[in-house]
N, C-alpha and C positions, 0 to 999 in steps of 0.2 A: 445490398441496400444502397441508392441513394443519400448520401449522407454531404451535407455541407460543414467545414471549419472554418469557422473564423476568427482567426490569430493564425501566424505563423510563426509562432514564439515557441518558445523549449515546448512548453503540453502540448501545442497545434500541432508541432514539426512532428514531435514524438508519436502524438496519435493517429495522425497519417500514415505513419511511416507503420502501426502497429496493421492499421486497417485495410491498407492497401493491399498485404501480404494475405489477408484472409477474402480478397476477391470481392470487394467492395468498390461504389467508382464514389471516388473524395474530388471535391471540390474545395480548396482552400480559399480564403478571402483576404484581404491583409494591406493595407495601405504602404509598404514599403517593398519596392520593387526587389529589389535586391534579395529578399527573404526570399517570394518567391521563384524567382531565376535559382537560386539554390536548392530546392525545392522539387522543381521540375527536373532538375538537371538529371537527380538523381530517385526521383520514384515520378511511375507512370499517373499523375493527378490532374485534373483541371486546375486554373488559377483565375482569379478575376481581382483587379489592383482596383481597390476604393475601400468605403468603409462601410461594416456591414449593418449598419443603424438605417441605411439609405435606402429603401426600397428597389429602385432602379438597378443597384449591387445585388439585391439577393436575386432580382428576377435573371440577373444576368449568368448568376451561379447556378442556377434551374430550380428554384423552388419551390414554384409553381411543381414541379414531381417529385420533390427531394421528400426521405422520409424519414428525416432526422436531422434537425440543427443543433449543432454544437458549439454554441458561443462562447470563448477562450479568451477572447483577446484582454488587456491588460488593464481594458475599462471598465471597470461594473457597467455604468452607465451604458454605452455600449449593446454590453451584453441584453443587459435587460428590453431596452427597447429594440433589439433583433429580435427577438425570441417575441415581444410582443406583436412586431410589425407580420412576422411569420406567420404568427395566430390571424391575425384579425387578415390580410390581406390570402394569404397564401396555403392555409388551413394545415400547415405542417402539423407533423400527427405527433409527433416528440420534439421536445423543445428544453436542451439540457444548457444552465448558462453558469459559467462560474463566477461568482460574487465573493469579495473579499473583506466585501467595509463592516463590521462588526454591527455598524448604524442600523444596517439594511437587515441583519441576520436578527437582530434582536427582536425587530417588529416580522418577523416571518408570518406569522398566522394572518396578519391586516395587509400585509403587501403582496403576497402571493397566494394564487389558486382561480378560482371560478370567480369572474366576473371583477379579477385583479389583473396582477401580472400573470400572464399566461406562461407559468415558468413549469414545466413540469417535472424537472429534476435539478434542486440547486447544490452549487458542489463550493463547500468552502476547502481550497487547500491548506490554509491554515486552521481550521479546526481538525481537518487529516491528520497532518504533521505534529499538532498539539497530542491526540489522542494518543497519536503512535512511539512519540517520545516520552508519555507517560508509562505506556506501557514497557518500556524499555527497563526503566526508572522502579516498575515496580519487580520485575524481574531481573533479578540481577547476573551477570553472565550472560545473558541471551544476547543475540544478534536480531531478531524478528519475532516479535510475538503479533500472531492475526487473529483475528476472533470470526467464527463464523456459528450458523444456528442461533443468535442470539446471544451469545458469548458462553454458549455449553462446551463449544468443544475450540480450540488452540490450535494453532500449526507454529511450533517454534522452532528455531534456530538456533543451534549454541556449537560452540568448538571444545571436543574432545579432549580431556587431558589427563597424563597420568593418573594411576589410582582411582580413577573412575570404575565401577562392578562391572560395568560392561566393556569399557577399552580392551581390545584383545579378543574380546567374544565375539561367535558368530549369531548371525540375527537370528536363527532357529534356535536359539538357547535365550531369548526374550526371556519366556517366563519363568525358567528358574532362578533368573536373578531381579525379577520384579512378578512374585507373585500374590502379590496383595491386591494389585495395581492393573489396567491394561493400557497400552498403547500401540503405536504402529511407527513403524519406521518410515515415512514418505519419499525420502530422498537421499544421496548422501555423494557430498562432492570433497573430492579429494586433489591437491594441488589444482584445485578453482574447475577441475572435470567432472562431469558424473559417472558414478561406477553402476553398474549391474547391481539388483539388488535380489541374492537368492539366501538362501538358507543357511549355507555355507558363507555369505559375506561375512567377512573379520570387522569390526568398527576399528580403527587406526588413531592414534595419539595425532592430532594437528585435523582428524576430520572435521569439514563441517556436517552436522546433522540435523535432518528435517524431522521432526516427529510430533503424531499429530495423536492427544491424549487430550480426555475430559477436562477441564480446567481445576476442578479441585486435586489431579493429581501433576499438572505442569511440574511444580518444584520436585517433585518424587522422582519424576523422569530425569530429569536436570540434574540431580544427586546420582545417577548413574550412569551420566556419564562426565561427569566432573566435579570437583568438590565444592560443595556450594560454598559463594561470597559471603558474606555476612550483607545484611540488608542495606540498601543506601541511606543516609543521615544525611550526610551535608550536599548541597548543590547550589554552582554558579551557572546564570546564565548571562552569555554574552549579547546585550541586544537588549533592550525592552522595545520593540517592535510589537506588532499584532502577537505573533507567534512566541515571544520569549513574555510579554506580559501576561497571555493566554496559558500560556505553562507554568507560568507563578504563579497564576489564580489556581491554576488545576492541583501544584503541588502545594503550598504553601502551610495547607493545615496538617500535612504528614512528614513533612521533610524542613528542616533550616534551608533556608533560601535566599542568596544575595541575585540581584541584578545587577549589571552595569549597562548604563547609559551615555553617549556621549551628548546626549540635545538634554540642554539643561528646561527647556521647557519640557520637551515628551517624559523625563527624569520625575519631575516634581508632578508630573500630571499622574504617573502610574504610579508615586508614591501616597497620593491620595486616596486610588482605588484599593489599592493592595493593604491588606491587613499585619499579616506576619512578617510578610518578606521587606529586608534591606536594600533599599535601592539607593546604589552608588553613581555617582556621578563621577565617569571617567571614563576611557579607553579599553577595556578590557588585554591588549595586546599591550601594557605598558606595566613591566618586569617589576617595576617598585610598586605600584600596586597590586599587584598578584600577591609581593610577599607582602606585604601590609594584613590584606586579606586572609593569610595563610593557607594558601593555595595546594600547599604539602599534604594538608590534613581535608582535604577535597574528593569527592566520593565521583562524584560525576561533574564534569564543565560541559557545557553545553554553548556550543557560539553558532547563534541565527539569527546575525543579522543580516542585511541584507547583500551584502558583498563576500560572495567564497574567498578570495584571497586573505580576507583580515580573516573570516574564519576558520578557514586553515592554518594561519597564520599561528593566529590566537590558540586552539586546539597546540600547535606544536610545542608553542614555548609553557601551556600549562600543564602538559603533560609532562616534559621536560625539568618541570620546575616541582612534579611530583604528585599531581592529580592523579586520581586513582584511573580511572576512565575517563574520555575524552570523545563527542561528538559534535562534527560539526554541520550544517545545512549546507549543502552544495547544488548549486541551481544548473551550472556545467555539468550535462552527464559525461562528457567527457572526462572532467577531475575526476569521478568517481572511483575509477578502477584502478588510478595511479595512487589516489593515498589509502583507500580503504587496507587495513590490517596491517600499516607500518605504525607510526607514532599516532596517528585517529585510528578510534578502535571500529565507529560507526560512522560513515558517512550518511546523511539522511536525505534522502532525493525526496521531494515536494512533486516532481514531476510524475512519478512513477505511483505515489500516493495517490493523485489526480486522477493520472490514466488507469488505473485500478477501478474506482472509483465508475468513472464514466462507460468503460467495458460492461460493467454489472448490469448495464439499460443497454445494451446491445448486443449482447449474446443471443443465439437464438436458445429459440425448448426455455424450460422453467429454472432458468440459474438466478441465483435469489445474491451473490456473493461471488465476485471475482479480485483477485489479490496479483498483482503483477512481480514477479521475482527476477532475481537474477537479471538486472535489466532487462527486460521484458523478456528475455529469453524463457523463462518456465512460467506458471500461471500456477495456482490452486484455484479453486472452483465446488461452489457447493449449488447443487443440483438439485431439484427434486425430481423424483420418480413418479409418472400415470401409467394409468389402464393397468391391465393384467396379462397374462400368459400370453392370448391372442395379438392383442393388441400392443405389445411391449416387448424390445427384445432383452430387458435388464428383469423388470418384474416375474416374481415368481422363479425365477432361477438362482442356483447357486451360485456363487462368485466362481467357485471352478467352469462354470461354465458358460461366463460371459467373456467374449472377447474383447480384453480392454484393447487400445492401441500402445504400440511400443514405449515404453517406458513413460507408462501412466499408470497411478497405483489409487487403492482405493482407501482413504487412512482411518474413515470412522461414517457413522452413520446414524444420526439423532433419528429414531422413534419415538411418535408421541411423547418427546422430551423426555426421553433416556439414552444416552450414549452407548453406541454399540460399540464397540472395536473388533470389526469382523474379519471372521476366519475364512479357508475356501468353502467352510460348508454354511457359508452363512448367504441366507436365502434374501435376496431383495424385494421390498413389499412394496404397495403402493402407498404414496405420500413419505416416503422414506425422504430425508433429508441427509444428501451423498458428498462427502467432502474430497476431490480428487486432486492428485499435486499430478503436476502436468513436466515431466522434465523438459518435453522440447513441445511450445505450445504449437508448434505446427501442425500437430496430430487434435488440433479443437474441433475441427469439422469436423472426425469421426468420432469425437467423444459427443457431439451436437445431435450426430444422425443416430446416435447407440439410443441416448435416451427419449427421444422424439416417438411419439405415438403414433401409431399410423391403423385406420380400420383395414386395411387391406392385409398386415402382418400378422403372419399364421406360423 
């Protein structure tokens, strides 16, 4: 595909850098030279210096053939009127822009579509990041909880620990110690590797585990392999930003809820909107407050504001000071790997949220849901199934005898909205709804060509 970006900011660089790998020719666009001299140095892209609202800039990126604009850059404004100028001049066929301003989101139905803004896919990374740390908050223990099918079936995350029924067990012994229940084991990384996953696999005390089960039975899964939390109560959030006031509104009617604010105007503004929640005016990285607060007896802190350093910062010394958990926003994918599971228990990348997000409108074949993991390195993916026997090389065959690509697994399978968790003799139908975790996404283009229908396939 032809495909143009425009931003060369953390999501631009990142998404480039995803696309380019899958044999796509990227055009970046970007008013600051510097970004892209970095940029080019190191992935094979076009680059065009200006701003991409400007006609003359996009014509310069090829978009007159391009078949997919992706506008990122840091302006709404911006975005929007790229993605319009594309429409009405340049007849681009996809036209994806990220918008931030809550202003813009609210009136959605009056500002975008037919014979409006010509936005054909808007992607807030703050309502991402909102959704995803609720879900965190409502799952306690987890490292990732995803929703796909419409939130029937989960792919979560969590780390193995003592006394867990399954710690110690091999994966061929699943159902005797959950047979009430079904699930699948997706993935499982050990000292940050992936291991093989056969029948005889041991699950290990310190693994991390992927397993993808019906959402009514997530906590069942999670009780086997470690001993469940107790629910979360109390929660601080650092920031009342878009994203930390958006997660007060989310939590507020199920959880106690302080904010901290340092802008005595943005303080008093979101104390107005907000119902339940306590919003303090202060520092959150400022130790007498913390214990004022009683910081000790704190379930989750949560710090998003808009600078990683304070919330890193912040994140250390409340953990420190005896928060139960501790997560912070980090916009650096670089920070990511260096603090993630020392004193921050969850780093939350926004980028990766994003680029998950945008992936989902460019895959090829019918992927309805893409989920970006492990810094982009593994993917899960939910797929649907056409045609039949002839015409399909997945339909109508048993899972024994489809050939997945290397370490790519199959974890569940929504029919007519009922959750399958299939076995090798479990038969792929059409309109099957196929949840796959992808350990190394390099293998996507054979998981693209497996489910793609073809009249010529016999």
């Amino acid at each position: 595909m032809n495909i143009i970006i425009l931003g060369a900011g953390q999501v631009g660089a990142t998404l480039a850098e995803n696309l380019v790998r899958e044999e796509n020719d990227i055009t970046v666009v970007d008013i600051h030279p510097e970004k892209l001299r970095e940029l080019q140095n190191r992935l094979d892209i076009g680059t065009v210096l200006g701003s991409g609202s400007y006609p003359e800039i996009l014509r310069q990126a090829g978009a007159e053939n391009a078949d997919m604009l992706i506008a990122v850059t840091n302006s709404d404004e911006v975005n929007l009127v790229a993605c319009q100028i594309a429409y009405q001049l340049f007849h681009t066929p996809t036209k994806i822009a990220r918008v931030r301003a809550q202003e813009y989101l609210n009136e959605r139905d009056g500002l975008f579509g037919e014979g409006r803004f010509e936005v054909d896919v808007l992607i807030s990374p703050e309502g991402l990041v909102t959704d995803y740390v609720t879900r965190l908050i409502e799952y306690p223990g987890a490292l990732q909880v995803l929703d796909f099918a419409d939130g029937k079936v989960q792919l979560v995350a969590t780390r193995s620990y003592f006394g867990g029924p399954l710690v110690g067990k091999s994966l061929g012994n699943l159902k005797e110690y959950m047979p009430k229940y079904s699930a699948q084991i997706a993935a499982i990384y050990r000292s940050n590797r992936s291991i093989p996953l056969t029948n005889e696999t041991v699950i290990e005390i310190g693994d991390e585990v992927f397993f993808v089960a019906a959402s009514t039975h997530i906590m069942d899964v999670m009780a086997a392999l470690r001993r469940l939390e107790n629910p979360y109560k109390r929660i601080m959030i650092a920031g009342g930003g878009n994203i930390g006031f958006r997660l007060a509104q989310n939590l507020e009617n199920n959880y106690q809820v302080k904010i901290f604010e340092r802008n005595g105007d943005r303080a008093r503004l979101i104390a107005q909107k907000l119902h339940k929640t306590i919003v303090l005016l202060g520092d959150a990285s400022e130790r007498e407050l913390l214990i004022n607060e009683n910081i000790e007896f704190t379930d989750v802190f949560c710090a998003v504001t808009n600078d990683d350093e304070v919330n890193i910062m912040s994140c250390m010394q409340a953990k420190r000071m005896g928060a139960k958990h501790v997560m912070a926003l980090i916009t650096r994918t670089a920070y990511v790997d260096l603090i993630e599971g020392g004193d921050i228990d969850i780093a939350i990348s926004p980028q990766q949220a994003t680029i998950g997000s945008i992936l989902t409108h460019i895959r090829q074949g019918d992927i309805v849901n893409v989920h970006s993991l492990r810094r982009g390195a593994a993917e899960a993916i939910e797929v649907v199934a056409h045609g039949d026997q002839k015409t399909s090389k997945v339909v109508g065959r048993k899972l024994s005898q489809i050939k997945l690509p290397k370490d790519t697994n199959i974890g569940a399978i929504v029919r007519q909205n009922k959750v399958v968790i299939p076995t090798e003799e479990t038969v792929i139908e059409s309109d099957d709804h196929i949840i796959l975790f992808l350990v190394d996404k390099r293998h996507l283009d054979e998981v693209e060509r497996l489910f793609q229908v073809s009249v010529i396939f016999v």
